[in-house]
C-alpha positions in Angstrom: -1.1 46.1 49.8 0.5 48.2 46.8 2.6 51.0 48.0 2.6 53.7 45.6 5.8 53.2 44.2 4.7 49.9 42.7 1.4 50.9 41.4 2.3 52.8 38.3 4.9 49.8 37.6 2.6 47.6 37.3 0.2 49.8 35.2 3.1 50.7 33.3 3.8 46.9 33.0 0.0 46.5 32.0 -0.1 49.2 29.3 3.2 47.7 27.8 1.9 44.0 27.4 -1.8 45.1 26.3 0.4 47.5 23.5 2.9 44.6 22.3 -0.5 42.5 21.6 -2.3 45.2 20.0 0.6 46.2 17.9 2.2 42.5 17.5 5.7 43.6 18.0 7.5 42.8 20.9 10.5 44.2 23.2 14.2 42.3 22.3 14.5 41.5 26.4 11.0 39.1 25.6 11.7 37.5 22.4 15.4 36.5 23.8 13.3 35.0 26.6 10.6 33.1 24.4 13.6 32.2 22.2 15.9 30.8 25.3 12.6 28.9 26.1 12.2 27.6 22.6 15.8 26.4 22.8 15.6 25.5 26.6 12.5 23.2 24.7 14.6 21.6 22.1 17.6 20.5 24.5 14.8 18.8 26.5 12.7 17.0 23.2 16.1 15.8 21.9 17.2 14.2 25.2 13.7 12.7 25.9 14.2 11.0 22.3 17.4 10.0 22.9 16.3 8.2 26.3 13.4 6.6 24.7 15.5 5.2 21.9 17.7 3.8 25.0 14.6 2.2 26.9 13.8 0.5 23.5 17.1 -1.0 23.2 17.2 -2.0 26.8 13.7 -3.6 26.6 15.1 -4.9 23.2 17.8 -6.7 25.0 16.2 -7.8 28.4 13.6 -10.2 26.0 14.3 -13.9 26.0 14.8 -15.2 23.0 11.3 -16.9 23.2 9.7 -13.5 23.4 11.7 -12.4 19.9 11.2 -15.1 18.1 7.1 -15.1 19.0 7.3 -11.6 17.8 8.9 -13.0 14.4 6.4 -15.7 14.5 3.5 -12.9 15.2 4.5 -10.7 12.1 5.2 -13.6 9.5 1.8 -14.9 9.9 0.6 -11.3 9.5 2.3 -10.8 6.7 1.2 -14.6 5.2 -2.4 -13.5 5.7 -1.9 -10.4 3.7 -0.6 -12.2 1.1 -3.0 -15.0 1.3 -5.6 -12.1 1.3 -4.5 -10.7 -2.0 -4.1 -14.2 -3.4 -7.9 -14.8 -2.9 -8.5 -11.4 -4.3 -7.1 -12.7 -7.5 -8.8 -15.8 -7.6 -11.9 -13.7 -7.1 -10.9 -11.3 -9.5 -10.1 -14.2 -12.5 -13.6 -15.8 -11.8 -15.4 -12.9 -12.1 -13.2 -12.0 -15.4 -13.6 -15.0 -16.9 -17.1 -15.7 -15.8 -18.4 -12.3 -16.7 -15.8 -11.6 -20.2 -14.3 -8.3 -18.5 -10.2 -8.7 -18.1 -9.4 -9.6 -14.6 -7.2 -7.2 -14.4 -9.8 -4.5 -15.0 -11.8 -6.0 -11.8 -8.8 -6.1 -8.8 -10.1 -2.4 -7.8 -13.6 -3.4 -7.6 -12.7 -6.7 -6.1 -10.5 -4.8 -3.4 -13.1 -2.8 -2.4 -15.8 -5.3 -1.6 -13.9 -7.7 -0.1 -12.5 -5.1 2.2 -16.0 -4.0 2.5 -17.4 -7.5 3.7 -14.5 -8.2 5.7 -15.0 -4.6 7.4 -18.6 -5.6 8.0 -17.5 -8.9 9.3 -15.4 -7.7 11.7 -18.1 -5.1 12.8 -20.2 -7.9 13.6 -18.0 -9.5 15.8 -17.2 -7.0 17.7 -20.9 -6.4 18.8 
């Protein structure tokens, strides 16, 4: 139940907030509020960061050393299959050049683009 006392308050509380967003300017009380928010915000983002950087070190350090070393394992042979991958590329690419009498070097783009086109494909297929 509204007593009198409060109603015009609250219209008065009503017309000010439907004039700030008509007019897009706002009183100094509510943009120190949004900006104590914003900074209220930031404290809390930096301090999550921070504690996610030291649950990485902490699951960093709590792996055996069998763990690391099959993640250096896993992204070495990553790494020798993308090499390996641009290898073949090549080979393709001088076949075709010297096959065909256009400069290899003029056929790499082409050669990029369909092999990564039937190794797309290829892995399409698989998945289904």
């Amino acid at each position: 139940m509204t007593t009198p006392e409060t109603a015009p308050e609250t219209q008065t509380e009503q017309t000010d907030i439907a004039a700030q967003e008509d007019a897009k300017t706002f009183t100094e009380d509510y943009v120190r509020k949004l900006r104590a928010e914003n900074a209220k915000l930031r404290t809390e983002g930096k301090a999550n960061a921070e504690a996610a950087r030291r649950l990485a070190e902490i699951e960093e350090q709590s792996k055996s050393e069998s763990q690391k070393l099959t993640e250096r394992i896993a992204r070495a042979e990553a790494q020798v299959a993308e090499y390996q991958a641009k290898e073949q590329r090549s080979a393709w690419a001088a076949q075709v050049g010297q096959e065909s009498g256009v400069p290899a070097h003029r056929l790499h783009s082409r050669v990029n683009q369909f092999s990564n086109s039937v190794f797309g494909n290829a892995q399409i297929s698989l998945q289904r």
